[in-house]
C-alpha positions as CSV (number, residue, x, y, z in Angstrom):
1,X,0.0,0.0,0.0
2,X,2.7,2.9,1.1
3,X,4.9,1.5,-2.5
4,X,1.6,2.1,-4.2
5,X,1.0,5.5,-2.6
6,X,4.8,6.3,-3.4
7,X,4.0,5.2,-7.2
8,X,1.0,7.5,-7.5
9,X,3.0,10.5,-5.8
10,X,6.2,10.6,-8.1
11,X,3.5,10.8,-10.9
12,X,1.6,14.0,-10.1
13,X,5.1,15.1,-9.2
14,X,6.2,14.1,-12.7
15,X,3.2,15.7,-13.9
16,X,3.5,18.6,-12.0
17,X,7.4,19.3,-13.3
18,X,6.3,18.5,-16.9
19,X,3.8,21.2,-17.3
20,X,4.4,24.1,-19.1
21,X,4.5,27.4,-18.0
22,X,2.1,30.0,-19.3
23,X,4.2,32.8,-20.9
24,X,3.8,36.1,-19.2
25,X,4.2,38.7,-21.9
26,X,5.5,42.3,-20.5
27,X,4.7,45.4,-22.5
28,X,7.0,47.9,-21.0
29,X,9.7,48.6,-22.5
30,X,11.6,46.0,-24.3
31,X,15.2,46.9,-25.0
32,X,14.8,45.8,-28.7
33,X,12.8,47.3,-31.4
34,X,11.6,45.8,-35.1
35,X,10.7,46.6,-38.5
36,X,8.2,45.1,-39.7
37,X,8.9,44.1,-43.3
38,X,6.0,42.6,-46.0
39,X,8.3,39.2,-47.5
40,X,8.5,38.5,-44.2
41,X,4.6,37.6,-43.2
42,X,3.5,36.6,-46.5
43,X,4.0,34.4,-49.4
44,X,2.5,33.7,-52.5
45,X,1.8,37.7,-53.4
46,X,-0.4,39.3,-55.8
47,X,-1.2,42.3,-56.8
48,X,-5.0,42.9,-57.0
49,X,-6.5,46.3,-58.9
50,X,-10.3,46.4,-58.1
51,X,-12.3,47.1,-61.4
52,X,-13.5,50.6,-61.6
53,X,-16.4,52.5,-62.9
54,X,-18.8,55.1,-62.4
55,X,-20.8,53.1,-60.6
56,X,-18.8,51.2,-58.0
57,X,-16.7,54.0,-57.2
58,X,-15.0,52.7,-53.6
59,X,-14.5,55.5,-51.1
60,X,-12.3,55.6,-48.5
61,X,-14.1,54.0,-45.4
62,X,-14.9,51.1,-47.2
63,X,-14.5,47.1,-45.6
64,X,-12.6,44.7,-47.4
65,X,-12.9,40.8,-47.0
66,X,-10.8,38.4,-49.5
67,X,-11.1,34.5,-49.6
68,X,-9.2,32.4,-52.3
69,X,-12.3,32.9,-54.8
70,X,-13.8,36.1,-54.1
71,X,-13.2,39.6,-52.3
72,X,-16.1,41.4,-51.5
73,X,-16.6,45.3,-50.6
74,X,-18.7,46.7,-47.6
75,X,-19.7,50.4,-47.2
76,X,-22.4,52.3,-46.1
77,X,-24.5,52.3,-49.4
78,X,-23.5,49.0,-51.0
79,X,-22.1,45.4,-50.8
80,X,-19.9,44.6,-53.9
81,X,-18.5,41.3,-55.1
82,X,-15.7,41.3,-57.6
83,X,-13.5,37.9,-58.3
84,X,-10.3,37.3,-56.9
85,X,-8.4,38.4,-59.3
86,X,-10.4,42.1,-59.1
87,X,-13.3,42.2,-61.7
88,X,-16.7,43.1,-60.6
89,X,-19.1,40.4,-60.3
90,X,-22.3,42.3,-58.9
91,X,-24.1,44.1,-56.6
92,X,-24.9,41.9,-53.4
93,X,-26.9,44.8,-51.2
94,X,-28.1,48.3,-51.7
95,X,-28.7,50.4,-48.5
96,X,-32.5,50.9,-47.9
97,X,-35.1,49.8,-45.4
98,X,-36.3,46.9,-47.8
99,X,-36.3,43.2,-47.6
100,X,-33.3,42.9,-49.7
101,X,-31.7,46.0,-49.0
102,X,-28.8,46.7,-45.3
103,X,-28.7,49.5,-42.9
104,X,-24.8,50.3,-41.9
105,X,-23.5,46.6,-41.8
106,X,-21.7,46.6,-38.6
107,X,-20.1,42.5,-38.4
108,X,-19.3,40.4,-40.9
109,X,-17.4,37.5,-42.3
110,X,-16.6,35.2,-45.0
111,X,-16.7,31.1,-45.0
112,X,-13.6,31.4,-47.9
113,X,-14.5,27.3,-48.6
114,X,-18.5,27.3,-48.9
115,X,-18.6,30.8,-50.2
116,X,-20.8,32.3,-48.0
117,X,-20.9,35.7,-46.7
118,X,-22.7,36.5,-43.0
119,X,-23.5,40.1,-42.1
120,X,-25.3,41.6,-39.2
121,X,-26.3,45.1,-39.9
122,X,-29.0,47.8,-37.9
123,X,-31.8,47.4,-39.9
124,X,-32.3,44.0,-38.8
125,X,-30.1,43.5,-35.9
126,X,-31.2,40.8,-34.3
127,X,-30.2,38.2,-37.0
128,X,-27.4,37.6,-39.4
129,X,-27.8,38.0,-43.3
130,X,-26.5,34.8,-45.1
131,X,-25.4,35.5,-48.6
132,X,-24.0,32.7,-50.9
133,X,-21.3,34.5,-53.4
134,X,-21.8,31.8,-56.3
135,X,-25.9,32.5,-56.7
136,X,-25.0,36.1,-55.6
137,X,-28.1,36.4,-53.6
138,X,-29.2,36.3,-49.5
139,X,-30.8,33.2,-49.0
140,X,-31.1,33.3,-45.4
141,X,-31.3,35.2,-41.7
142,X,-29.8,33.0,-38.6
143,X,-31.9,34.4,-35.6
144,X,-28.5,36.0,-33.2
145,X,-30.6,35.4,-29.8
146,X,-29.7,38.5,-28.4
147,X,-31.4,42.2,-28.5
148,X,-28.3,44.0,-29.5
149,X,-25.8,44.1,-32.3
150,X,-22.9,41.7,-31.9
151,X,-19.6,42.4,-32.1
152,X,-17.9,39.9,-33.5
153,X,-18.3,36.7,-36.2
154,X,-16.3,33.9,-36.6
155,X,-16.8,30.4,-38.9
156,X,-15.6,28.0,-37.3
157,X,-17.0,25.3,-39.8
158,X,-19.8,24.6,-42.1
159,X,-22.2,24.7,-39.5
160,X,-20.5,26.4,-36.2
161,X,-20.7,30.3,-35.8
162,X,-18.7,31.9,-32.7
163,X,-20.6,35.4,-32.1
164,X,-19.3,38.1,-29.4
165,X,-22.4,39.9,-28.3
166,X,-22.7,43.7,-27.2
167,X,-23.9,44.6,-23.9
168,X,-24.6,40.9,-22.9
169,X,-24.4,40.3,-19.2
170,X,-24.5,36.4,-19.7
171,X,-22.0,36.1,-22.2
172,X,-18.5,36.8,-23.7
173,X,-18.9,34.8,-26.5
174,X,-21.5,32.1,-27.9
175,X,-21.7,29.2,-29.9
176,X,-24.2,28.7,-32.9
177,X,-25.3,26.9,-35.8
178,X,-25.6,28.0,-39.4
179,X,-29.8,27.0,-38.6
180,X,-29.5,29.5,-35.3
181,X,-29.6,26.9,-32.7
182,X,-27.5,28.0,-29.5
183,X,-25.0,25.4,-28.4
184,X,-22.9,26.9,-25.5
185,X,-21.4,30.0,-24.1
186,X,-18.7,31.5,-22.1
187,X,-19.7,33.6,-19.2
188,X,-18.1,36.8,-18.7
189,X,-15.2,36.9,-15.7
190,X,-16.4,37.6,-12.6
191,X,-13.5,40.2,-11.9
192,X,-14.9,43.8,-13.4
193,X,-12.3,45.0,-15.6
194,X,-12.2,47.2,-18.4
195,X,-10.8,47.3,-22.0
196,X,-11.3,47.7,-25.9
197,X,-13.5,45.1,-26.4
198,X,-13.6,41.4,-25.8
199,X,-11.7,39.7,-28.4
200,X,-11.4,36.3,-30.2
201,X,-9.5,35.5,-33.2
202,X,-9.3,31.9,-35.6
203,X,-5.8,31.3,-36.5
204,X,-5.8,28.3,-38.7
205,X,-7.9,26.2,-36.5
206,X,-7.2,27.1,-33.3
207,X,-9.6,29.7,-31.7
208,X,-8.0,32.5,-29.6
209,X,-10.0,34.5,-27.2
210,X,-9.4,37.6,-24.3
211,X,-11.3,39.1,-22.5
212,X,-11.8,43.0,-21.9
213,X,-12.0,42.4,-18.7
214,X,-8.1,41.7,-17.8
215,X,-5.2,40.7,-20.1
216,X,-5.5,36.9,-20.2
217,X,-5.1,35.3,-23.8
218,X,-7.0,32.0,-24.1
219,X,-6.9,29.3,-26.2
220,X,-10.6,28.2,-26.7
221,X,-12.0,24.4,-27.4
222,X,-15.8,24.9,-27.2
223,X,-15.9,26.5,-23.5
224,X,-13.1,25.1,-22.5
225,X,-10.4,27.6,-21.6
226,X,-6.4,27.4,-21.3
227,X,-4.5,30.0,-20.6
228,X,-1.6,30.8,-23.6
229,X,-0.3,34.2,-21.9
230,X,-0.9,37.0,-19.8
231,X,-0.4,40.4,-20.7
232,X,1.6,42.7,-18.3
233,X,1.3,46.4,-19.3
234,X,2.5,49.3,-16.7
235,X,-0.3,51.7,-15.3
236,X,-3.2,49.5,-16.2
237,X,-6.3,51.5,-16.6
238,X,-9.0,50.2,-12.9
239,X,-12.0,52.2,-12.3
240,X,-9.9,53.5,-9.4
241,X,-6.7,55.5,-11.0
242,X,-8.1,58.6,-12.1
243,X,-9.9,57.6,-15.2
244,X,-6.8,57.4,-17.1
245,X,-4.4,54.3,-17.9
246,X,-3.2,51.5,-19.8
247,X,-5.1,48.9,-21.5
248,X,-4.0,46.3,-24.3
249,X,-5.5,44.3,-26.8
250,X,-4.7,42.4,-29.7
251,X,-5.0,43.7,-33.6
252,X,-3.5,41.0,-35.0
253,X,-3.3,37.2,-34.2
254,X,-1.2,35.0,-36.7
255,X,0.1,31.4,-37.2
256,X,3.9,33.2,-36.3
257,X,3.6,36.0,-34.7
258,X,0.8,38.3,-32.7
259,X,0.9,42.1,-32.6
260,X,-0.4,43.7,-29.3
261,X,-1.2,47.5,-28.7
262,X,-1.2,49.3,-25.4
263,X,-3.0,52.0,-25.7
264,X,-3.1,55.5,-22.9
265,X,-6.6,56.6,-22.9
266,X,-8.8,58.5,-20.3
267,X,-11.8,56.4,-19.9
268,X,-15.3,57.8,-18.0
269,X,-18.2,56.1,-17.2
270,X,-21.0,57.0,-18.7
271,X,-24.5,57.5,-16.7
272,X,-26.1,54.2,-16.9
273,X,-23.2,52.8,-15.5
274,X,-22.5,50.0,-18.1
275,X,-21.0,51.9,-20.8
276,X,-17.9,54.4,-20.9
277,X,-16.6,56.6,-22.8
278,X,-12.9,56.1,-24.3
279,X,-10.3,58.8,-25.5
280,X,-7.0,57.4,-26.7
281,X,-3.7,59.8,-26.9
282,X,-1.2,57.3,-27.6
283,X,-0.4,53.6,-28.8
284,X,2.3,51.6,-28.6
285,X,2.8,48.3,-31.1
286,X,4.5,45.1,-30.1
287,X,5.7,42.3,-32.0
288,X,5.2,39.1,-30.4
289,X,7.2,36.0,-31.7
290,X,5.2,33.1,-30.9
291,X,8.0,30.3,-30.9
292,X,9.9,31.9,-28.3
293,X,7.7,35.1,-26.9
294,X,9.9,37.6,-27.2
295,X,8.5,41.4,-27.7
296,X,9.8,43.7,-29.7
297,X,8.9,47.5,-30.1
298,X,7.1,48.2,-33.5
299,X,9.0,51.1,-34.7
300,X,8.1,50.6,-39.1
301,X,6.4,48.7,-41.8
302,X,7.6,48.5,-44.9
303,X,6.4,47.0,-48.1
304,X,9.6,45.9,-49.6
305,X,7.5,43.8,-52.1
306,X,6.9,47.6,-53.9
307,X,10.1,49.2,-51.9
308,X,7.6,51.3,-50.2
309,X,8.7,53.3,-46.8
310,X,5.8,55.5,-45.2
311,X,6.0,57.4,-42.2
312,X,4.8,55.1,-39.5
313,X,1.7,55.8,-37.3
314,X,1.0,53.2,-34.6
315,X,-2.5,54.1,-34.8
316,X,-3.1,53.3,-38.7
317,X,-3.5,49.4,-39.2
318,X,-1.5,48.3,-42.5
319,X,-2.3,44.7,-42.3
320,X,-5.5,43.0,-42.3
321,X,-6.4,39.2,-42.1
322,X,-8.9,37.3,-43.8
323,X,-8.2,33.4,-42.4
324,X,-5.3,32.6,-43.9
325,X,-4.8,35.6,-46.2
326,X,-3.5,39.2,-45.5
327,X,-3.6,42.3,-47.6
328,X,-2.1,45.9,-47.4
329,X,-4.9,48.2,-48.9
330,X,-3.7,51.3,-51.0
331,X,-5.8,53.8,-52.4
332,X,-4.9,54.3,-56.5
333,X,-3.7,57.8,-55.6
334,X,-1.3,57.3,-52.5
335,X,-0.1,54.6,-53.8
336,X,1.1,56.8,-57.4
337,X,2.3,59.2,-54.8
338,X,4.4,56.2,-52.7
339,X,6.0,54.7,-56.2
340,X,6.9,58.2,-57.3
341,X,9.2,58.9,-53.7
342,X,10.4,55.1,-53.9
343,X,11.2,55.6,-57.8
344,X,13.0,58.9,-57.1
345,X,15.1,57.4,-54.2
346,X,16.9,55.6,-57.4
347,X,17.7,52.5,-54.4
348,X,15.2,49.8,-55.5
349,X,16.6,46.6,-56.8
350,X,15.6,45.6,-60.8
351,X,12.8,43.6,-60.1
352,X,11.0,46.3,-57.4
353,X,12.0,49.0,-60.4
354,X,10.2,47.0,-63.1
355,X,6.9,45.8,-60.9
356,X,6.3,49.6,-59.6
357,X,6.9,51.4,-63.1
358,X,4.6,48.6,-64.6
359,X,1.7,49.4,-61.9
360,X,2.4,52.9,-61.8
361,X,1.1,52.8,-65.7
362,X,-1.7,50.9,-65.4
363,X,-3.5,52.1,-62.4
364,X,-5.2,55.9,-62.9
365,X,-5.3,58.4,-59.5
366,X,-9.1,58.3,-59.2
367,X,-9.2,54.3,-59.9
368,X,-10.6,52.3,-57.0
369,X,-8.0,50.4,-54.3
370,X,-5.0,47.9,-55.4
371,X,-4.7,45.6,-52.8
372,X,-1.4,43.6,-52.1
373,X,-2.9,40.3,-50.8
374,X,-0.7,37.4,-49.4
375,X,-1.2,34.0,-47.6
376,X,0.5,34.1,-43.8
377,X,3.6,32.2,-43.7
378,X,3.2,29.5,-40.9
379,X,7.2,29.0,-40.0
C-alpha cells in the first residue's frame, strides 16, 4: 500500500514538473525594437487592382474581405463582389429599409470554402444575413438570440458560428449553428475590468479569445479555456486611478507572430453605468514571436515587395487578415504618390523597379483600391 501511494506520488510530481508554464508577456519597455517588413509575413503575393467605374466608385471607409475565390466590398450604401483576381461580379446589397436592402453593416465575415458571406447590420439587428457569393443572392437570416448588435463573427466550420455579443451580461462569447440553434457559451469573468473590447480570433484552426476584462489570452476548445499568456502592461487602466491608464488588446493574431497595442486613454463612465466613454492619446505596437515570446517595439512597416517606406503611425492598421490571407490596402492615388518617392530614391533593386513602373502605368489616381494580398507564412 505505502509503494503504491509512493508510485501515485512521483507521478503527479512528474506531472507537475512537466507542465508548461504560461508565458507572461511584459509590454513595458523592451530593449529591442523591429521593423516590420511585408516578405517576411507573406508568401504567394499578388497584386490585386479592383475594377473601376462610375458606378462602384470605392470611397475611403470602405471594408474589405478576401477568400481564395472572391473579395467582396462593404460600405455604407453598397455590398460589392468582384472575383479574386479584381473584376466586378455584382451588386450583393443596396442600403435601404427593404427586404433585400442593409442598414450600416456593422459584423461580418466570410466562410472562404463554402462561399458564403454572414452580415449583421441595424436594420435587422437581431439576425445575421447569409449570402452565398456563387448565386450572388441572401438566401437566409440566422436568428443571433440577443437584442443587441454583436460584435464579432467567426466560422468555425460549415455549420459552427462563434458570435461576441454587445452589452450581454450572460456572455462573452456564444456558440451557434448556421440554422441559429445555441449550443454553449462562455460567461463573462467575474472580476470587473475594463478594456477595448472582448476579443477572439481563428488562426488556422485554433480559436484565440481575451477578454476585456483583464489581459489573459486564451486558447478556446468549445468552453473550455487554457490559458496561452498573460499580458503585463504598466499603469493598467482600474476604475480606481483617475480615469486614465493602460489597457492592451490584440490587432492581429497569426500562425507566427501576434501584434499587441497598449493603448493610454482616459476612460469615463458614462451615466447608466455599463458603458464608458474612451479617449485614446497614444499607442504603442509590439511584435510578439510566438516560438519563443519575445517582444519587440514596432518602430516601421515596410512594403519591400513595392520598396515602399511611409511614415509610421502606430495608430493606422497596415495589415489585415482574412483566415489565412492578409492584404495591405492602398488607395490608386497614395499609392502613385508612394512609387513616385520610392522611384525617385533611385535604391530599388531591378525587379521592385520593373513591378512599380509597370503598376504605376496601369493604375489611374481616381481608380478604386489595389490591394497587395498574401497568404501568412506558418514557419
Amino acid at each position: 500500500m505505502k509503494n503504491f501511494r509512493l508510485i501515485i506520488l512521483l507521478l503527479v510530481i512528474i506531472s507537475c514538473s512537466e507542465r508548461t508554464p504560461v508565458p507572461s508577456i511584459e509590454l513595458l519597455n523592451p530593449d529591442r525594437t523591429k521593423e516590420i517588413y511585408l516578405s517576411e509575413i507573406l508568401h504567394n503575393i499578388q497584386v490585386i487592382r479592383l475594377e473601376t467605374s462610375e458606378n462602384i466608385l470605392l470611397g475611403e471607409n470602405t471594408n474589405y474581405l478576401v477568400s481564395e475565390r472572391y473579395i467582396i466590398t462593404i460600405d455604407n450604401e453598397k455590398i460589392l463582389l468582384f472575383s479574386n483576381e479584381g473584376n466586378f461580379i455584382k451588386v450583393l446589397a443596396i442600403a435601404g429599409n427593404g427586404p433585400e436592402e442593409f442598414i450600416r453593416a456593422e459584423v461580418f465575415a466570410i466562410d472562404g470554402e463554402k462561399d458564403i458571406l454572414y452580415i449583421n447590420h441595424r436594420g435587422d439587428r437581431q439576425h445575421i444575413l447569409v449570402y452565398d457569393l456563387k448565386e450572388g443572392k441572401c438566401i437566409n437570416r440566422i436568428p443571433t438570440g440577443v437584442d443587441n448588435l454583436i460584435s464579432r463573427i467567426i466560422v468555425m466550420d460549415d455549420s459552427v458560428l462563434t458570435i461576441v455579443p454587445r452589452l450581454n451580461k450572460e456572455y462573452n462569447l456564444y456558440y451557434i449553428t448556421t440554422s441559429g440553434r445555441f449550443l454553449y457559451g462562455i460567461t463573462p469573468p467575474v472580476v470587473k475590468g475594463i478594456g477595448l473590447e472582448t476579443s477572439i480570433q481563428k488562426v488556422m484552426n485554433d480559436l484565440f479569445y481575451m477578454p476585456k476584462e483583464y489581459d489573459t489570452l486564451y486558447s478556446v476548445n468549445k468552453t473550455t479555456k487554457k490559458p496561452y499568456c498573460f499580458f503585463i502592461v504598466d499603469d493598467r487602466f482600474t476604475f480606481e486611478n483617475n480615469e486614465t491608464g493602460n489597457f492592451v488588446y490584440l490587432s492581429l493574431n497569426a500562425p507566427t507572430f501576434m501584434i499587441a497595442n497598449k493603448a493610454h486613454a482616459s476612460i469615463k463612465m458614462n451615466p447608466d453605468g455599463e458603458t464608458y466613454t474612451m479617449s485614446g492619446d497614444k499607442v504603442t505596437l509590439y511584435w510578439i514571436d510566438k516560438r519563443d515570446f519575445s517582444v519587440k517595439e514596432i518602430k516601421g512597416f515596410h512594403n519591400d515587395y513595392f520598396g515602399i517606406d511611409e511614415e509610421f503611425d502606430p495608430f493606422k492598421n497596415y495589415i489585415f487578415i482574412n483566415n489565412n490571407l492578409a492584404f495591405v490596402k492602398y488607395s490608386s492615388f497614395n499609392l502613385k504618390q508612394l512609387i513616385k518617392k520610392s522611384i525617385e530614391s533611385k535604391t530599388l533593386n531591378k525587379e521592385v523597379m520593373l513591378r512599380i513602373s509597370a503598376l504605376n502605368d496601369q493604375i489611374n489616381e481616381n481608380d478604386n483600391p489595389v490591394l497587395v494580398i498574401g497568404k501568412l507564412k506558418t514557419d
